[in-house]
KETOR-796901 format. One line per 2 residues: their letters; for each residue x, y, z of C-alpha. Coordinates in Angstrom, 2 decimals, always signed. Layout:
# residues N
A> X,Y,Z | ... .
END
This chain:
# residues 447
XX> +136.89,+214.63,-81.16 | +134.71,+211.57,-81.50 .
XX> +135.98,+208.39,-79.72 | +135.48,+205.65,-82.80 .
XX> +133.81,+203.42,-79.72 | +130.67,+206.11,-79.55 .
XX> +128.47,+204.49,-81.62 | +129.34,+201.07,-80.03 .
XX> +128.49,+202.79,-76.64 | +125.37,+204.33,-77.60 .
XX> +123.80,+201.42,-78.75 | +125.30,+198.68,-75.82 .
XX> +124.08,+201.77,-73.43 | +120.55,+202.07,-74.89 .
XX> +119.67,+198.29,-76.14 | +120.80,+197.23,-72.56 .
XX> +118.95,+199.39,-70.50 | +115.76,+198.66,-72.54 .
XX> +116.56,+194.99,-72.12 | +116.76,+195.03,-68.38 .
XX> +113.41,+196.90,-68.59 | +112.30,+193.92,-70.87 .
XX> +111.92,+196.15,-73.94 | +112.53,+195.02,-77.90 .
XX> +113.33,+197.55,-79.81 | +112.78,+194.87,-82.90 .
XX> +109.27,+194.29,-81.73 | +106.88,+196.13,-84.57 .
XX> +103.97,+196.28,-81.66 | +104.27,+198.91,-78.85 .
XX> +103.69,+196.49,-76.43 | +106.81,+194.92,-76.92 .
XX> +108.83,+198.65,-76.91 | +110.14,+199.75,-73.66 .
XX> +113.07,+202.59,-73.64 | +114.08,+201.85,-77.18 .
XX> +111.61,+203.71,-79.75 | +113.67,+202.78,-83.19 .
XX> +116.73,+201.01,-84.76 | +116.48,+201.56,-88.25 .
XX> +120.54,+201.61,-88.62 | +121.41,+198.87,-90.88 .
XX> +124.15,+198.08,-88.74 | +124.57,+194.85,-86.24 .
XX> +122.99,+194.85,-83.51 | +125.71,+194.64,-80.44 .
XX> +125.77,+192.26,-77.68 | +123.69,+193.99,-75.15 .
XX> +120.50,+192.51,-77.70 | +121.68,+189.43,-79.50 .
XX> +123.06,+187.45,-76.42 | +121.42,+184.79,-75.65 .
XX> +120.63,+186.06,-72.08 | +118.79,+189.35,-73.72 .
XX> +116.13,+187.04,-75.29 | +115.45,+185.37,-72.09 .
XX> +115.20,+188.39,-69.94 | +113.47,+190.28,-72.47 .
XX> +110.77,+187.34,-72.61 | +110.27,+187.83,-68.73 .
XX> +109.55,+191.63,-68.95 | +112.93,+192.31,-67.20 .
XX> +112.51,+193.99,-63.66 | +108.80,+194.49,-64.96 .
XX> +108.18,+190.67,-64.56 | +106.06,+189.61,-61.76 .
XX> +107.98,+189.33,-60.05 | +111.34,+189.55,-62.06 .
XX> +113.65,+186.44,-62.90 | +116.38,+187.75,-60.58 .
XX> +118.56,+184.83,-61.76 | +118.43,+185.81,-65.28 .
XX> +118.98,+189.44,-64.86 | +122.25,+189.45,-63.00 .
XX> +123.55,+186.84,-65.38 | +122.88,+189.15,-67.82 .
XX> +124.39,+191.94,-66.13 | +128.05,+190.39,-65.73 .
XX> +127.61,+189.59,-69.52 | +126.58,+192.61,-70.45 .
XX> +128.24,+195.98,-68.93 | +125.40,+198.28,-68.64 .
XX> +126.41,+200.83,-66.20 | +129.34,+200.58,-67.67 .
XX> +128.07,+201.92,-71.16 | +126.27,+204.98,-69.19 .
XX> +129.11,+205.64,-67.62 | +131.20,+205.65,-70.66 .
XX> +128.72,+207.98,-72.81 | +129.13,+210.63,-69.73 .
XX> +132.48,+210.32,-70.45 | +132.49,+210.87,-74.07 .
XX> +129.96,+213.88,-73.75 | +131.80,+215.62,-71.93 .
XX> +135.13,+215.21,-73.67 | +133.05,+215.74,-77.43 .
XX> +131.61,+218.95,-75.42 | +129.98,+221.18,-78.12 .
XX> +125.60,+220.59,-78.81 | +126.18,+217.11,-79.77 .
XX> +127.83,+216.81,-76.16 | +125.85,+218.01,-74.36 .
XX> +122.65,+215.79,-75.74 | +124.52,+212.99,-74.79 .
XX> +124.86,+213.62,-71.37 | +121.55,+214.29,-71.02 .
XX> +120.82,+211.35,-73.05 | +123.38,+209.32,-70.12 .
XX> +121.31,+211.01,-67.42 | +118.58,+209.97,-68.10 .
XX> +119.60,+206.45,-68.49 | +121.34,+206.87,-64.82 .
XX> +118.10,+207.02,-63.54 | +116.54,+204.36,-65.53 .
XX> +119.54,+202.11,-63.98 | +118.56,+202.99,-60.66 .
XX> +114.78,+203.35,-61.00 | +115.92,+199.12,-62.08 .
XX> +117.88,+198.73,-59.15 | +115.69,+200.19,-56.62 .
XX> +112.44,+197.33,-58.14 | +115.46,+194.83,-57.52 .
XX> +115.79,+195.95,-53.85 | +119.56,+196.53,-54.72 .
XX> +119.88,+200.09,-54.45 | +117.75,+203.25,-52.45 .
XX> +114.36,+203.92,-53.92 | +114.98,+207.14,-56.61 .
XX> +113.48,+210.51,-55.34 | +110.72,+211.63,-57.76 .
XX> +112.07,+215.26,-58.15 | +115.41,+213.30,-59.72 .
XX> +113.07,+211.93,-62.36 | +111.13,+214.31,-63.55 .
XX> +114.32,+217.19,-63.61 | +116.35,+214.17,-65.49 .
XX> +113.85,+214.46,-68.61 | +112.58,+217.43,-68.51 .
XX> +115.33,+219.61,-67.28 | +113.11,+221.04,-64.58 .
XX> +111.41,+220.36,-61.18 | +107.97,+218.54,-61.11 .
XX> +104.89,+220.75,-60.89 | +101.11,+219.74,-60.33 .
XX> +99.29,+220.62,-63.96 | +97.41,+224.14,-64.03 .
XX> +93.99,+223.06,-66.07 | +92.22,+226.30,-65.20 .
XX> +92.42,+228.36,-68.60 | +91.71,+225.36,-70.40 .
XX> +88.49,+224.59,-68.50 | +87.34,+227.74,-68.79 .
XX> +87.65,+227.50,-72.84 | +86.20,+224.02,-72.80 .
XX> +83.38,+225.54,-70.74 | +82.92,+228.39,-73.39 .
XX> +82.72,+226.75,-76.35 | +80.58,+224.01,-74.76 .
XX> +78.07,+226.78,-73.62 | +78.02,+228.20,-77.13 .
XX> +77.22,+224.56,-78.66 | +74.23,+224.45,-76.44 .
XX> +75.73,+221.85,-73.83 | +76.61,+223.68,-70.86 .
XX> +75.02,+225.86,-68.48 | +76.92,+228.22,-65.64 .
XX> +76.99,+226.02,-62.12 | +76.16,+223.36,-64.35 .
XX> +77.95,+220.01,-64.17 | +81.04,+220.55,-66.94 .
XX> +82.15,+216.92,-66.88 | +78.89,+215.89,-68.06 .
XX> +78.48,+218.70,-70.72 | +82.08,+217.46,-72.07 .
XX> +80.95,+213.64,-72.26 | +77.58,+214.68,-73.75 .
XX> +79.30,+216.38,-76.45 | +81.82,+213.94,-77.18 .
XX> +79.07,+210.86,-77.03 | +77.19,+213.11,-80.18 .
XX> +80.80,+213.06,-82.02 | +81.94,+209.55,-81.16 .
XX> +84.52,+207.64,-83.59 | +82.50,+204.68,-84.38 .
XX> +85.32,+201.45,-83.74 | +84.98,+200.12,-87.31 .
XX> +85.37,+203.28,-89.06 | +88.62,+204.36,-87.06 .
XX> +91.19,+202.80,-90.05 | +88.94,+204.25,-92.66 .
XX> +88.56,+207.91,-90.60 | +92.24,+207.76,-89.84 .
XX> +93.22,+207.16,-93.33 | +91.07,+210.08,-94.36 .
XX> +92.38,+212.58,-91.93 | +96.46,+211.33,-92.56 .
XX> +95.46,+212.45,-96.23 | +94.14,+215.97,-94.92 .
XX> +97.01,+216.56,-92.58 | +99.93,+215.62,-94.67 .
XX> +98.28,+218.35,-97.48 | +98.29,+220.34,-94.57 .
XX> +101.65,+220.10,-94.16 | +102.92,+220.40,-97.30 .
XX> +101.32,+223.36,-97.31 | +102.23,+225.22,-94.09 .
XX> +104.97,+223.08,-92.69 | +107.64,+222.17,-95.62 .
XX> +108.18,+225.71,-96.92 | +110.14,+226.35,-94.05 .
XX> +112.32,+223.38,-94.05 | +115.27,+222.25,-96.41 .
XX> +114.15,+221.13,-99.68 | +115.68,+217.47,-99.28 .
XX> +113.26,+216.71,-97.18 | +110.30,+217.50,-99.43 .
XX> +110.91,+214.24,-101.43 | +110.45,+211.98,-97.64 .
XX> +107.42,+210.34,-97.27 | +105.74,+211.88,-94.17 .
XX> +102.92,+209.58,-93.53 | +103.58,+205.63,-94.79 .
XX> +101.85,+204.36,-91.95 | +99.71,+201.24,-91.02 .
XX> +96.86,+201.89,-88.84 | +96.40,+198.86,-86.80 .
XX> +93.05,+198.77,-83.50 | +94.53,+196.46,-81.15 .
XX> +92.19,+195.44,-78.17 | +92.56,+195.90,-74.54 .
XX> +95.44,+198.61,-75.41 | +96.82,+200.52,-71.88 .
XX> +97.73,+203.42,-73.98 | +95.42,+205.64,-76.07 .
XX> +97.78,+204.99,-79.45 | +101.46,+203.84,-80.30 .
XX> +103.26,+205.20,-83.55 | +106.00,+202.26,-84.17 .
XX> +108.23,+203.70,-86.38 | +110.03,+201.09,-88.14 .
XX> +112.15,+202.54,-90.73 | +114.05,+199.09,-91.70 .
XX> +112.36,+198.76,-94.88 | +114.50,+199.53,-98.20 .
XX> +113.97,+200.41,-102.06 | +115.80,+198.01,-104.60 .
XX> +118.84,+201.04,-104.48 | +118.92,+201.16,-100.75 .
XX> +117.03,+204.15,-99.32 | +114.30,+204.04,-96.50 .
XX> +110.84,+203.84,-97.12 | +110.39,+205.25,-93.84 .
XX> +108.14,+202.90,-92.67 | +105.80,+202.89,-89.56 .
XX> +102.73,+201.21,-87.55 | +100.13,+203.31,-85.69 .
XX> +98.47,+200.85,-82.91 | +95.42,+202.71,-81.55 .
XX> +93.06,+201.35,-78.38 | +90.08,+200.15,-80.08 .
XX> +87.78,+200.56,-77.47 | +89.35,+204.35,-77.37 .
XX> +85.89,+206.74,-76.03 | +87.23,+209.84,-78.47 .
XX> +85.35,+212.06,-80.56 | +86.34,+212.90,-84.12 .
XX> +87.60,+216.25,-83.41 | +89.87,+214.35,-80.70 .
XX> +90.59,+212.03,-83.46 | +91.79,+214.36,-85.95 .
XX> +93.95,+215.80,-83.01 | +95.53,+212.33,-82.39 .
XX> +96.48,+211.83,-85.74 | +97.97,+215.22,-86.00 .
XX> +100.35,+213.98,-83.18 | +101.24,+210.77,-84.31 .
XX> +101.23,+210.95,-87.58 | +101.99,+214.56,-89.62 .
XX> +103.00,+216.41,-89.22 | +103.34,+214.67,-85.36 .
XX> +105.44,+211.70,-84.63 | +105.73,+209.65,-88.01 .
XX> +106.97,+212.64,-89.42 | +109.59,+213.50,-87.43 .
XX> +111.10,+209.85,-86.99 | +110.94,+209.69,-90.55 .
XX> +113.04,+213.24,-91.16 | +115.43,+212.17,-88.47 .
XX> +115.90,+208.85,-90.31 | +116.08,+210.70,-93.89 .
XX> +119.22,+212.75,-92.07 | +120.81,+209.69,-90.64 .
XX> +120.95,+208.06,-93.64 | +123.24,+211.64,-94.96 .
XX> +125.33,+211.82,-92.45 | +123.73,+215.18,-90.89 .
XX> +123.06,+214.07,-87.58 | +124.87,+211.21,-85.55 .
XX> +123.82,+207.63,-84.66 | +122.07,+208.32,-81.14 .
XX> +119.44,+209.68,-83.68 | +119.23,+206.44,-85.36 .
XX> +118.19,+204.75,-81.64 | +115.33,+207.39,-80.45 .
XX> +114.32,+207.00,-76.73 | +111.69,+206.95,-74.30 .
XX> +112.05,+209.20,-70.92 | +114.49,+210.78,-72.12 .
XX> +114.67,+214.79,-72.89 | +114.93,+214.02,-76.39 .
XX> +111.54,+212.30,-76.20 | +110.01,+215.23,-74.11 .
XX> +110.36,+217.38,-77.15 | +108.71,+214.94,-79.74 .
XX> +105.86,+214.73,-77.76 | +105.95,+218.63,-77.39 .
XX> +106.33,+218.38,-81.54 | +103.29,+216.06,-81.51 .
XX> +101.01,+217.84,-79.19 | +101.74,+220.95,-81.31 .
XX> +101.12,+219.26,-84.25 | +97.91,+220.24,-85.25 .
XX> +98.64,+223.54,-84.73 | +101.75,+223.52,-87.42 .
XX> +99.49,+221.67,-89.67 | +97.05,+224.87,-90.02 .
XX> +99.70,+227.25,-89.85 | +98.61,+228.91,-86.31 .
XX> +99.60,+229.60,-83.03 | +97.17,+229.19,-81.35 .
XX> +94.13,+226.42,-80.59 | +91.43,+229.55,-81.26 .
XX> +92.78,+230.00,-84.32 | +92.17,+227.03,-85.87 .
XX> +89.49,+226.59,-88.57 | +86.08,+225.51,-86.51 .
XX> +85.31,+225.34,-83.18 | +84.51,+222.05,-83.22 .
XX> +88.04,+221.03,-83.54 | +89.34,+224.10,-80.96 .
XX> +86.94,+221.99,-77.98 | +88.61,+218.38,-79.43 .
XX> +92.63,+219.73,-79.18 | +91.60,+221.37,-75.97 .
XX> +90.14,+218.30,-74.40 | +93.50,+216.47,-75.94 .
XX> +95.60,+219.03,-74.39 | +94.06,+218.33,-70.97 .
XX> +94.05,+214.92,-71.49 | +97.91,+215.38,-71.31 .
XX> +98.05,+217.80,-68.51 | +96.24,+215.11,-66.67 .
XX> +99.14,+212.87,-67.68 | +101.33,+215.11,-65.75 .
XX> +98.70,+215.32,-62.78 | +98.55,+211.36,-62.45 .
XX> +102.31,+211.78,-62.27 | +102.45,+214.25,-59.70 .
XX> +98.97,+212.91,-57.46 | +100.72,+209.34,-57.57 .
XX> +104.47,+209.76,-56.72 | +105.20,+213.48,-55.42 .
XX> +101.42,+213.30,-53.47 | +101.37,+209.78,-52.95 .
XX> +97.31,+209.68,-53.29 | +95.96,+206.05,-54.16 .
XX> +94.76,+205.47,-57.17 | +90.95,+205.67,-57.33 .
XX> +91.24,+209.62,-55.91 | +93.79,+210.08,-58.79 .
XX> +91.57,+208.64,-61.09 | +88.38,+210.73,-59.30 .
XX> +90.81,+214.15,-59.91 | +91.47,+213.39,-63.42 .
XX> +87.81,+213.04,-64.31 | +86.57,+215.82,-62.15 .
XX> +89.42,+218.39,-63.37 | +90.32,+217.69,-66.79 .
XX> +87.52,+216.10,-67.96 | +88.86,+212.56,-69.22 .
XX> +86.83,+209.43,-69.81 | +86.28,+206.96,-67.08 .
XX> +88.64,+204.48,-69.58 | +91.68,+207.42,-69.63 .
XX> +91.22,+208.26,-65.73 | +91.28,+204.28,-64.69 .
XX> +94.44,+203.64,-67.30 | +96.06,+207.46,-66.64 .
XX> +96.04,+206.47,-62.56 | +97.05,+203.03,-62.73 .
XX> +98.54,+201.33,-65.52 | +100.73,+204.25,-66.59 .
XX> +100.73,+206.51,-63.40 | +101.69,+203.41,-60.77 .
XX> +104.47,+202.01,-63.46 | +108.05,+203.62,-61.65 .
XX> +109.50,+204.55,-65.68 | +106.55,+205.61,-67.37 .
XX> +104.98,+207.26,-64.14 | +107.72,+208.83,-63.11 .
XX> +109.38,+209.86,-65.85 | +107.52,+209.87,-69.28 .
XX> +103.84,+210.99,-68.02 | +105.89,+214.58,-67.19 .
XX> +107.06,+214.41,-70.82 | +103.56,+215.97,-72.62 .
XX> +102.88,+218.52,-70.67 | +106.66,+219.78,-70.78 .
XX> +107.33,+219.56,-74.10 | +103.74,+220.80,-75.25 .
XX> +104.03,+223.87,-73.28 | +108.10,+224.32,-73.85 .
XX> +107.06,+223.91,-78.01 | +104.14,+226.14,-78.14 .
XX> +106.14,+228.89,-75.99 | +109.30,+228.69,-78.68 .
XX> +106.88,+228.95,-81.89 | +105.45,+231.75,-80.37 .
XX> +108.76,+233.62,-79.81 | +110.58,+232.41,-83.20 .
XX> +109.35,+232.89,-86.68 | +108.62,+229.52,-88.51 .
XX> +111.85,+229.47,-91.11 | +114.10,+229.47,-87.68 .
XX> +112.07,+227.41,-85.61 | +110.64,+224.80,-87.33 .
XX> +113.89,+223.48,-88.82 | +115.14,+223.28,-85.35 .
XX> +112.42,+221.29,-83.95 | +113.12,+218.68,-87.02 .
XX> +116.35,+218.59,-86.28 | +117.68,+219.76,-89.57 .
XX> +120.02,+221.51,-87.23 | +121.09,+218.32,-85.20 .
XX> +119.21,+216.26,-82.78 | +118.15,+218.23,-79.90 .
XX> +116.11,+217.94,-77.05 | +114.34,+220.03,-74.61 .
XX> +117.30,+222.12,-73.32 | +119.98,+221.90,-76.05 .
XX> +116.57,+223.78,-78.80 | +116.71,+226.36,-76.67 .
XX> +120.79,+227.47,-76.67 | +120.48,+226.01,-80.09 .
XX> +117.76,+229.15,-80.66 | +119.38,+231.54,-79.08 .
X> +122.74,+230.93,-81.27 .
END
C-alpha cells in the first residue's frame, strides 16, 4: 500500500538533490535545470526548495560552484534531510513492490549515486567507481560505442551524393556535405517552426492511432523556440507545463533553447526536432502531464529526472523519434536519403556521447585525444567534439551518468519496436501503461 508521505518524499528526495547540484527546477532556461526536468504539479513546493538556504546554494551552483560554498551546503544539509529522503523512497519501493515499486527504487538508486557523486566533489566521501554510474541509469555495465555500421552507411550514401571516394578522407566528405546543407542561424525559429508543423502531422498520422484516444485532444507541440548564444549543449526542451486554461487544464507548455552557433545541416535539423519536439521530448512530457492530471500515473511522473533510468528511455523515445514519425523501423526506410545521412550523423553524434563518456572516465584519456576520437570516428563538428570532451564529458553527473543515457536508450527503443507491434509498444513507451523506465518497459512487455 502507498505510505500517504510518498509524494512528500519524492519531491523533498528529488528537489534536494537537484539543489545540492545547484539545479532549479522553476528556472524556464536549461541552464538553470540540473537533476530536476519538470514540476508542473500544482502543489507546494516542500522545504527542500523554498528554504531560504535552497536559494542561496542554488545561486552558487551547489557542489558545481568554483569552488563550492562549503558553508552553505552543510547548513543546508542539517536543514534539509536529503539522504534521508533517498533512503526513505528505497524504503517505500520496496514495501509498494509491484511496477510502480520497482521504478522507484531505481528512481532512489540513482539518486544514491548522485549523493555520493556530491560527496566525493566535497572530499567527504570515496570517489564513485564509473561502472556504479553508468549500471545505476542504464541498468547495465559501460561499453565503448561501436560506430562501425554506421560509418559504413554514412560512407555509402556520401559516395552516392558525389562526396566521397574509397581511401578517401570520410570526415571531410561528411563536413563538405553538411557545409552545402547548413541551417542558416536566422532562419533556425522560422525552419524549426516549419518542420514542428510537418512532424506533429506526422504523428497524427502514424503515431496516435495506436495510442488511447484521450490523448488525441493534447497538444503535442506548444513550444517556444528560443537560439540562446554560447549554449554547452546542442538544444534543451524545457517543458514547463504550469500554464492553465480559465477551467483548469494544462496547456502543456514548453521552451526549446537551441545553440545558435549549432554547425547542423537541415536534415540534422529536422532530426533534432523530431527528438525534442514530436513526436520526441515535448510530446512525451506533455502525455505524461495529460495522465497526471487523471490520476493514471503517480506523482514521481509529475517531477521527471535527469540521470536517471527513467530519463535513459526518453532520450531512447527521442532519438527514435523520427523514425515513429514516418511510421518505420528503420533509418533506410525513411523517405529520402538526404534525411537517412542527417539521422545517421545524429545517431553518431550520440554514440559519441557515450564514447566521450567512456574515453574520459573508464579510459581516463585527456581531453583533446577525446575530442581528436570523436571527430575522427563519428564524424562530429570541431564545436560538438570540443563541448562532447569537455564541458559535458569532464562534468562527474552529466559525464558519468547522462552522456551513457542516448546511446542506451536509442539502441534499447529501436530493439523493442522492432520486436513489438506498434498498438503494444508504443503505448508503453508513453506511458499510458504507467511510468516506466529502461528496465521496468521491458517486464512491463513481456506481461
Amino acid at each position: 500500500m502507498e505510505s500517504p508521505n510518498l509524494d512528500q518524499l519524492i519531491a523533498s528526495a528529488t528537489l534536494g538533490v537537484d539543489t545540492l547540484w545547484g539545479g532549479d527546477v522553476m528556472s524556464a532556461s536549461g541552464v538553470g535545470r540540473s537533476i530536476a526536468d519538470s514540476w508542473f504539479a500544482d502543489q507546494p513546493l516542500p522545504t527542500a526548495y523554498t528554504h531560504p538556504l535552497a536559494a542561496k546554494l542554488r545561486a552558487s551552483q551547489g557542489v558545481n560552484g568554483t569552488p563550492p560554498d562549503r558553508a552553505t551546503i552543510d547548513a543546508y544539509l542539517k536543514e534539509v534531510d536529503v539522504r534521508g529522503s533517498i533512503l526513505a523512497i528505497a524504503a517505500e519501493a520496496q514495501a509498494l513492490g509491484g511496477a510502480r515499486g520497482k521504478g522507484l527504487a531505481g528512481l532512489a538508486l540513482c539518486f544514491e549515486v548522485m549523493w555520493d557523486l556530491a560527496m566525493e566533489l566535497l572530499e567527504k566521501g570515496p570517489a564513485v567507481p564509473y561502472d556504479r554510474c553508468v549500471r545505476a541509469v542504464t541498468g547495465a555495465a559501460p561499453s565503448p560505442s561501436t560506430p562501425d555500421e554506421r560509418r559504413r552507411r554514412v560512407a555509402d550514401l556520401l559516395k552516392a551524393a558525389g562526396y566521397f571516394s574509397p581511401g578517401g578522407d570520410l570526415l571531410a566528405a561528411a563536413e563538405a556535405w553538411r557545409a552545402e546543407r547548413m541551417v542558416p542561424r536566422r532562419s533556425i525559429p522560422a525552419l524549426g517552426a516549419a518542420f514542428i508543423a510537418q512532424l506533429d502531422a506526422l504523428t497524427v498520422e502514424h503515431v496516435l492511432p495506436h495510442l488511447p484516444r484521450d490523448l488525441a485532444r493534447v497538444p503535442r507541440a506548444n513550444v517556444v523556440l528560443l537560439p540562446i548564444e554560447n549554449a554547452w549543449f546542442s538544444g534543451s526542451m524545457n517543458y514547463i507545463g504550469r500554464a492553465r486554461n480559465a477551467d483548469g487544464s494544462p496547456q502543456y507548455e514548453a521552451t526549446y533553447e537551441i545553440n545558435a552557433g549549432l554547425e547542423i545541416s537541415v536534415p540534422e535539423f529536422q532530426q533534432l526536432i523530431s527528438h525534442e519536439v514530436v513526436p520526441g521530448h515535448v510530446t512525451t512530457f506533455a502525455y505524461l502531464q495529460d495522465m497526471f492530471v487523471r490520476r493514471k500515473v503517480g506523482f514521481e511522473a509529475s517531477v521527471l529526472t535527469m540521470n536517471t533510468r527513467g530519463s535513459v528511455l526518453f532520450e531512447g523515445i527521442a532519438n527514435n523519434a523520427i523514425l515513429m514519425a514516418y511510421g518505420v523501423l528503420e533509418e533506410s526506410e525513411l523517405p529520402d536519403r538526404d534525411l537517412e545521412l542527417g539521422c545517421l550523423l545524429a545517431l553518431l553524434q550520440d554514440d559519441a556521447k557515450n564514447q566521450a563518456s567512456y574515453s574520459t572516465w573508464h579510459d581516463g584519456l585527456p581531453q583533446p585525444e577525446v575530442a581528436a576520437i570523436l571527430r575522427r570516428d563519428f564524424l562530429v563538428s570541431e564545436e560538438r567534439a570540443e563541448k562532447l570532451s569537455g564541458p559535458w564529458g569532464r562534468n562527474p553527473l552529466s559525464g558519468r551518468m547522462y552522456l551513457p543515457s542516448y546511446r542506451f536508450g536509442t539502441e534499447l527503443v529501436a530493439r523493442l519496436r522492432r520486436e513489438h507491434p506498434a498498438e503494444r509498444v508504443l503505448p508503453a513507451l508513453f506511458g499510458c501503461k504507467g511510468l516506466v523506465d529502461v528496465v521496468t518497459i521491458q517486464e512491463t512487455l513481456q506481461g
